[in-house]
N, C-alpha and C positions, 0 to 999 in steps of 0.2 A: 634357749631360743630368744628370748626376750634381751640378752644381752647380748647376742649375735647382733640382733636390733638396731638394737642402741651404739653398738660400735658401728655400723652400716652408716649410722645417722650422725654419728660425731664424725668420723671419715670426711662427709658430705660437707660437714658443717664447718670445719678445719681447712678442708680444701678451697672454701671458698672464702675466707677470712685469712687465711697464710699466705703471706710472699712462695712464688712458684718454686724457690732452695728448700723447703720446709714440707713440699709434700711428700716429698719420697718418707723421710721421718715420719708423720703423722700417720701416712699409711701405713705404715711398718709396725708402728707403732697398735694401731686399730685390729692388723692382722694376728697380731703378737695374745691381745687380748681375747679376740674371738678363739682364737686355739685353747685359751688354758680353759676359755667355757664349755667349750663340746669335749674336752677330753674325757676320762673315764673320773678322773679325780676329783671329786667331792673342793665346790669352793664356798666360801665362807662369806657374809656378808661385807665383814670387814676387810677380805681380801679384795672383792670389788671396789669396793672406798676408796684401797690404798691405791690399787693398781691403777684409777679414774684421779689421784690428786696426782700422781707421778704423770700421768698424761697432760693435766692440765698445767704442771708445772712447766714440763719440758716443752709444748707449746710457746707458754708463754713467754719465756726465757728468748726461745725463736724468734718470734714476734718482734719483742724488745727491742734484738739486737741488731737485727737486718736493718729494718728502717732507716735506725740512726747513721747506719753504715752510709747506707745510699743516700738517705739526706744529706750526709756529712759528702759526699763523692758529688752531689747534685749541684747543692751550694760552690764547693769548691771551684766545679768547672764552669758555672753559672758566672760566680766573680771574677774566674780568669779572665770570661770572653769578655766582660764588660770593662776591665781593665785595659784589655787589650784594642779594644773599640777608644777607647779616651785614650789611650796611647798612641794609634795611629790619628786620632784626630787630633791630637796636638798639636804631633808633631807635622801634619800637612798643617796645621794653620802656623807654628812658627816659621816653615819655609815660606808659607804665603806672603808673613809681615815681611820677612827679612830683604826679601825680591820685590816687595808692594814699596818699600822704601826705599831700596836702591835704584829703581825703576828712573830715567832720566825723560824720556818719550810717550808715544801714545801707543809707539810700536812697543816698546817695552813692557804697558802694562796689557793688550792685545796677547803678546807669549802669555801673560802669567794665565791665561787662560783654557791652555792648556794643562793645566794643574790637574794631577789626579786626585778625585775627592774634595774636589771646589765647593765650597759651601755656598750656597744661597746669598746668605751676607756678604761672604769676599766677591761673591759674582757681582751684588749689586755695589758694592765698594769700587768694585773697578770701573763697574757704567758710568757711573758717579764722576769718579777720576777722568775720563777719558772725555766724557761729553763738557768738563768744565774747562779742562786744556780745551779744545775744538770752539768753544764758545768765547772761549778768554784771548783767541787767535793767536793760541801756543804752537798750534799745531799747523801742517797744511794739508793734512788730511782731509777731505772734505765729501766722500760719501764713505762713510766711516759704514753706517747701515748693512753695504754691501760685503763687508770682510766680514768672512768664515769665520771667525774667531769673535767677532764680537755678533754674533749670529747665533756661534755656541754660547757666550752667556745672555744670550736672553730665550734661550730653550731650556736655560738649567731655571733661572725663574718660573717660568711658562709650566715646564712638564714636571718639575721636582713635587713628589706628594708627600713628604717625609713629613714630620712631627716640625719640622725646622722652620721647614714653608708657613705650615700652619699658622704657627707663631710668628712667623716675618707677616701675614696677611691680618690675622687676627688682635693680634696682640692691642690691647688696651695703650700699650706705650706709642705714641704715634711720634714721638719724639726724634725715631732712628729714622723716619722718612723727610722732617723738613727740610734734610740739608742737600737733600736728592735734587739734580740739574733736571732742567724739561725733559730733555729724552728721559733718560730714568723713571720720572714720574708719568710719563705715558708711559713706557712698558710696564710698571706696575697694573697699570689702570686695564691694560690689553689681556694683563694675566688674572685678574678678578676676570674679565669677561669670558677668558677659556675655560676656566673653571666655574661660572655663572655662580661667581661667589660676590652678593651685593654686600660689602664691606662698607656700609654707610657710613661712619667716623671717616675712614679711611678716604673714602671717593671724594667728602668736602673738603678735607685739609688739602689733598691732592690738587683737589679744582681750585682752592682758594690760593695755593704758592702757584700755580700754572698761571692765572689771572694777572696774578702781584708781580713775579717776576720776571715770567715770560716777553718780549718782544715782538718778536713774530713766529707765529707758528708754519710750518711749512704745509705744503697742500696735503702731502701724505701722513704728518700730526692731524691736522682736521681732521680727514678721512677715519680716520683709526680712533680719534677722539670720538667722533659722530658715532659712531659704528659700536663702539664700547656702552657708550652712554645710551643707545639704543637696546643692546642685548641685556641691560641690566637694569633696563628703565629706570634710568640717573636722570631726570632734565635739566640738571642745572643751572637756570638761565642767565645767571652772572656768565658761566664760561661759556653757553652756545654763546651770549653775546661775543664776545670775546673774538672763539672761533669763525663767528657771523663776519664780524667786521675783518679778521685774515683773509678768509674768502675772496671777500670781493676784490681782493690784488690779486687775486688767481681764477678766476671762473672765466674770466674772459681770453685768458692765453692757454689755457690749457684745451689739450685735444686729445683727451683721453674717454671715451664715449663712459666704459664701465666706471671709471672711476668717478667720473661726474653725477653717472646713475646710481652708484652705493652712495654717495653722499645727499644725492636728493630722498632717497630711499629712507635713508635715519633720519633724514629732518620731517619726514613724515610721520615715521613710527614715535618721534618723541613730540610730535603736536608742535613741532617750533615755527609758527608761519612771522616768518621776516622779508616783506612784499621786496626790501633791496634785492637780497639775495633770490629769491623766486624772479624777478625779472632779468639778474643777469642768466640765471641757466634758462630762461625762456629765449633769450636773445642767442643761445648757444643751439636753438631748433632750427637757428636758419641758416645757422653756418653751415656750407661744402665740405668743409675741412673737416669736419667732427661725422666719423663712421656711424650713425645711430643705426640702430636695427630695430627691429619691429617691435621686440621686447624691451629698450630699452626706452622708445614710448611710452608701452605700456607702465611701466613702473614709474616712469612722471607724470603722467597724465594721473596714473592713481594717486600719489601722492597732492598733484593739484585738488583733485579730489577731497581726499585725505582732512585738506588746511582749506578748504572751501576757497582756492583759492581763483579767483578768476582778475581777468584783463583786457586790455585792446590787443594786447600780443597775442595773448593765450586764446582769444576768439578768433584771429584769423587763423592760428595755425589748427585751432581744433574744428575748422571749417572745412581748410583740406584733408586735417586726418577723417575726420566720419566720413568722405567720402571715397576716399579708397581704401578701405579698413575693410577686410574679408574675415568670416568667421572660418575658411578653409585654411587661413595664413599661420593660424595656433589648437590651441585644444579648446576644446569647450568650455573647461573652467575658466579658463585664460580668457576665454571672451565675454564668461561670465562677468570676470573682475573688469575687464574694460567699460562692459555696458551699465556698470555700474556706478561706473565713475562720471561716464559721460552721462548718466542719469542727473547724478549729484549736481556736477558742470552746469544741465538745463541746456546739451545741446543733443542729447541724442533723439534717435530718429526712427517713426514705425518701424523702417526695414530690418533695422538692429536687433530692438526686442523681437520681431518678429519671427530671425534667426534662432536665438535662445529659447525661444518657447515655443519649438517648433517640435510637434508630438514622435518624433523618429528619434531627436536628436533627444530628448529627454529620458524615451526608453532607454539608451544606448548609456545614462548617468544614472544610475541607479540611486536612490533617497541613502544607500549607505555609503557610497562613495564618497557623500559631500558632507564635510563638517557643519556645527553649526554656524559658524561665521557666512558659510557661500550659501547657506539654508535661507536664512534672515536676510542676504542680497538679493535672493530671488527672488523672496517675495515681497521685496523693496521693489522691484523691477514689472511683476506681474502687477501690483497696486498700481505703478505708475502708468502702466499702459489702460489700466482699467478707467483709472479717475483726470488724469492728466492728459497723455496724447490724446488729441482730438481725433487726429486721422487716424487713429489704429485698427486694424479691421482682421487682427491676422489670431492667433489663439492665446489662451491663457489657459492657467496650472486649474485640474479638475476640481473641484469643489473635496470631493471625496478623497484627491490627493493626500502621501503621507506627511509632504513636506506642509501640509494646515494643520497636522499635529505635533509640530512641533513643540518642546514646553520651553519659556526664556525665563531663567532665571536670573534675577538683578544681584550684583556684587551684594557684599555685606552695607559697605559705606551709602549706598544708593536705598537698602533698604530701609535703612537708619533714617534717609531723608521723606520715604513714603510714611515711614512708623508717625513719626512726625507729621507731616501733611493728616494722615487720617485722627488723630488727635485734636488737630485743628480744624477740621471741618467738621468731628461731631461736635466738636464744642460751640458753632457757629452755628449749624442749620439744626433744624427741628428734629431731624433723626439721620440715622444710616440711610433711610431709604430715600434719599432728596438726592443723593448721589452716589456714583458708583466710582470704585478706585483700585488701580492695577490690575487693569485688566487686559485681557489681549486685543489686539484691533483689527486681526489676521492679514496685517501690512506688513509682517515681520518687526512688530514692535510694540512692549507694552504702552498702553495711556495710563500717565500718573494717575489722573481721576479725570473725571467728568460731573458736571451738574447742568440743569438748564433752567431758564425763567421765561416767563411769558413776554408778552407786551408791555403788561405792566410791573415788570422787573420782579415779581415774586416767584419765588423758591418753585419748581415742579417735583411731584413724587414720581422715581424711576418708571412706577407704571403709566404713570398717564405721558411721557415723553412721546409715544408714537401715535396713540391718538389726536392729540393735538399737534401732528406735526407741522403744520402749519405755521401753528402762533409759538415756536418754540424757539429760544435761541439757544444754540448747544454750544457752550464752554468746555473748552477742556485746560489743563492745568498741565505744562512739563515743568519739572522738577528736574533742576539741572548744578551738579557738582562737579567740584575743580576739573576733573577727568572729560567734562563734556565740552572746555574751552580750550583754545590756542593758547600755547604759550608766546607771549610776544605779542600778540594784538588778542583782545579779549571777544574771538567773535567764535562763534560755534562751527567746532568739529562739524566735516562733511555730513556724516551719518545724523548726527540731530538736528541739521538745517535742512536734513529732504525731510525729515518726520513732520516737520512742521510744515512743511511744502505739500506732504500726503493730504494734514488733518485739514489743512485752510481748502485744499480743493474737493475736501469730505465736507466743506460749511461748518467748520469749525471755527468759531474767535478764539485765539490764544491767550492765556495768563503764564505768562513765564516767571518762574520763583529759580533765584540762584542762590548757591551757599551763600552766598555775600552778604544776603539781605534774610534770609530765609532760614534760620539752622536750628538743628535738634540741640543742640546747648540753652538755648532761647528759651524764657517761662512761656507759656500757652497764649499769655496775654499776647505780650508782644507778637508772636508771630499772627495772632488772631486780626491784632490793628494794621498789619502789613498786607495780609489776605483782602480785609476788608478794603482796602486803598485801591488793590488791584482789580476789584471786584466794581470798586464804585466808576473805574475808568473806565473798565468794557461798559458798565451802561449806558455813558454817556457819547459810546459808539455807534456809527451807527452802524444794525445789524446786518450779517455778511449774510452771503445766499445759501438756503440750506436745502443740503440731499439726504436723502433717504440713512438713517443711525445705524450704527454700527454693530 
């Protein structure tokens, strides 16, 4: 019975360690065994031995053989197909050169693209070829863009995700892109952004031969340049300049409403405020000719926003927008984003927030609807009606509200700059408790720190600030890095020029610290002697009017 067992269990164990050819055997085998043990006939220890190495033999033997068989079969067909892979790709790239050379025209190299199995490389080979004829006025081709064929090769860069691609986008070698003509190297740049692949080496050699060689770019290059440089937040301000200065030979004839709004749209997203360029599309608000629609305001007006940008233009024409401006004409978000902007601007108007914070329409937005970007606008929006409009008489977000719990967390880089700041101000005042740092303001925005002094310019401990409110002057401190200014003029992004607009009408005096002059690289000292500078100026201020602390 016991080697019934045991055969049972080597069966089991065979079956499951044998290629599937070798179980019929092994079980044959196990059954073969169990028989000679229940028969009538007397077996011997040594006849189990022998009859269990004859098993493990012939096993093995099995084992041995199969594998190498099918390895040998596996490999084999394995090598064919790879063979046969570099055999047809050869031979489609020797018929590529053969036709790539004998090619005489632009039409000529246009066919070669319908090639079956066009690589990547001959794709952009022929972009290459074809935009340098058209540039060199070989050709008289002249919306080449629009032909089918050179349409398919730049969907074979665009959509191709092979190992090839890869290595065309990534590759360390950036040598095989410098000799690529303007068009070329914008579609390159179109096909990082469909793929939201920030190939940094890549994007500055690209913008620095667009710069160097380029002439002029065409309205639809800017467009696409803008637009590129926005989804992969690239600023490059050598090439916006660049693109800035092509512009302005085309903002004023053109009368294409969208496409003037996608280009205002990524000059916003990438912080590039160039007052030239913002006043020729201001001058395009009053043209007949140009179809704008409601929403294509909205998206300039945010972006004036956006680059804090205002004018004598930009105030008349945002005089007649706020007053025929309906919150039935869009959705609510949508009017969210508008009254925010006109917030920023300093021309919106009670009736407006009044609108937006009006308790039907706010039930009707649930707190998870809205992310936290239109979170923080809102209650940019409720602070200003609270502290700012004078006339406002209409409601505000409940106290008990979810959206006052919301949590704002600061980037890495920005913390890095508070890390910093709190370093230097233990190091300066008598303790922690002289001032408070990163905290929220329930204005939808944190304050770097805070500290305040009396009359007679000495330090206060956080407790005693509201009893003495009075005789207290309250400082507060923003802490402001690369990300919080314009590119192109050095003045502050919309959203940190209201926050300071919030805190001065909270009676706050401001010390503004930039990376410039301010930074966590800096020993303790120094930024200690820079603090104290700015510290010794607000004294010599005089103090602003103060309301009830935060």
């Amino acid at each position: 019975m016991t080697m019934l067992q045991f055969s049972a269990m080597l069966y089991t164990a065979t079956a499951r360690i044998a290629p599937r050819s070798s179980w019929r055997f092994t079980a044959l085998v196990a059954c073969n065994s169990s028989t000679a043990v229940t028969s009538e006939q007397p077996a011997t220890n040594e006849d189990n031995n022998a009859n269990l190495s004859k098993i493990e033999d012939v096993v093995q033997k099995k084992k041995e053989q199969q594998p190498k068989d099918m390895s040998f079969q596996s490999t084999f067909h394995t090598t064919e197909e790879r063979n046969g892979r570099r055999k047809r790709l050869n031979d489609s790239n020797s018929v590529f050169f053969k036709q790539f050379q004998a090619a005489k025209s632009v039409n000529d190299l246009l066919d070669l693209a319908v090639l079956p199995n066009l690589s990547t490389n001959n794709a952009l080979k022929l972009i290459s070829s074809i935009t340098n004829q058209i540039n060199s006025g070989k050709s008289e081709i002249s919306d080449i863009e629009a032909d089918e064929r050179f349409i398919h090769l730049r969907k074979i860069i665009k959509s191709d995700k092979s190992d090839e691609v890869n290595i065309y986008e990534k590759s360390n070698n950036l040598s095989k892109y410098s000799q690529l003509a303007t068009p070329a190297m914008i579609t390159v740049i179109a096909s990082l952004r469909e793929q939201r692949d920030r190939n940094t080496p890549l994007l500055k050699m690209l913008s620095y031969n667009i710069v160097k060689y380029n002439v002029t770019l065409t309205l639809n290059q800017c467009a696409t340049l803008l637009y590129s440089m926005a989804i992969l937040n690239f600023p490059d301000k050598v090439l916006l300049e660049k693109i800035a200065s092509d512009l302005l030979k085309y903002i004023p004839k053109n009368r294409n409403a969208a496409l003037n709004k996608s280009i205002i749209t990524s000059l916003g997203f990438l912080r590039y405020k160039n007052t030239d360029i913002l006043d020729a599309f201001c001058d395009t608000l009053y043209m007949k000719s140009i179809d704008y629609k409601f929403l294509h305001y909205s998206s300039i007006i945010q972006t004036f926003a956006a680059l804090q940008y205002k004018s004598q233009k930009t105030n008349l024409f945002l005089e007649k927008f706020t007053e025929y401006i309906s919150p039935f004409e869009t959705s609510w978000i949508e009017w969210l984003d508008i009254i925010w902007a006109l917030t920023v601007l300093d021309v919106v108007k009670p009736q407006h927030v009044q609108n937006l914070l009006d308790p039907v329409l706010m039930e009707k937005n649930a707190f998870n609807q809205l992310n936290i970007s239109k979170i923080l606008k809102l209650l940019n929006i409720n602070a200003v009606a609270q502290f700012v409009l004078k006339d406002y008489e209409g409601p505000f977000l409940k106290k008990d509200s979810e959206f006052n719990n919301v949590s704002i967390v600061k980037s890495k880089e920005k913390q890095m700059y508070i890390n910093a700041l709190l370093e230097t101000l233990t190091e300066m005042l008598p303790s922690s408790s002289y001032f408070k740092i990163n905290f929220d303001t329930n204005m939808g925005f944190l304050l770097d720190a805070e500290y305040c002094i009396d009359s007679e310019h000495r330090f206060m401990k956080v407790e005693d600030w509201n009893e003495r409110s009075n005789n207290v002057r309250r400082i507060a401190i923003m802490m402001y890095d690369y990300h919080d200014y314009c590119i192109g003029q050095n003045d502050l992004v919309g959203s940190q020029y209201l926050y300071t607009q919030l805190l001065k009408a909270r009676g706050y005096e401001i010390i503004t610290l930039s990376y410039e002059n301010f930074s966590a690289q800096d020993n303790v000292k120094k930024r200690i002697n820079y603090l104290k500078q700015c510290m010794n100026r607000i004294k010599e201020m005089k103090p602003a009017k103060q309301m009830k602390s935060i």
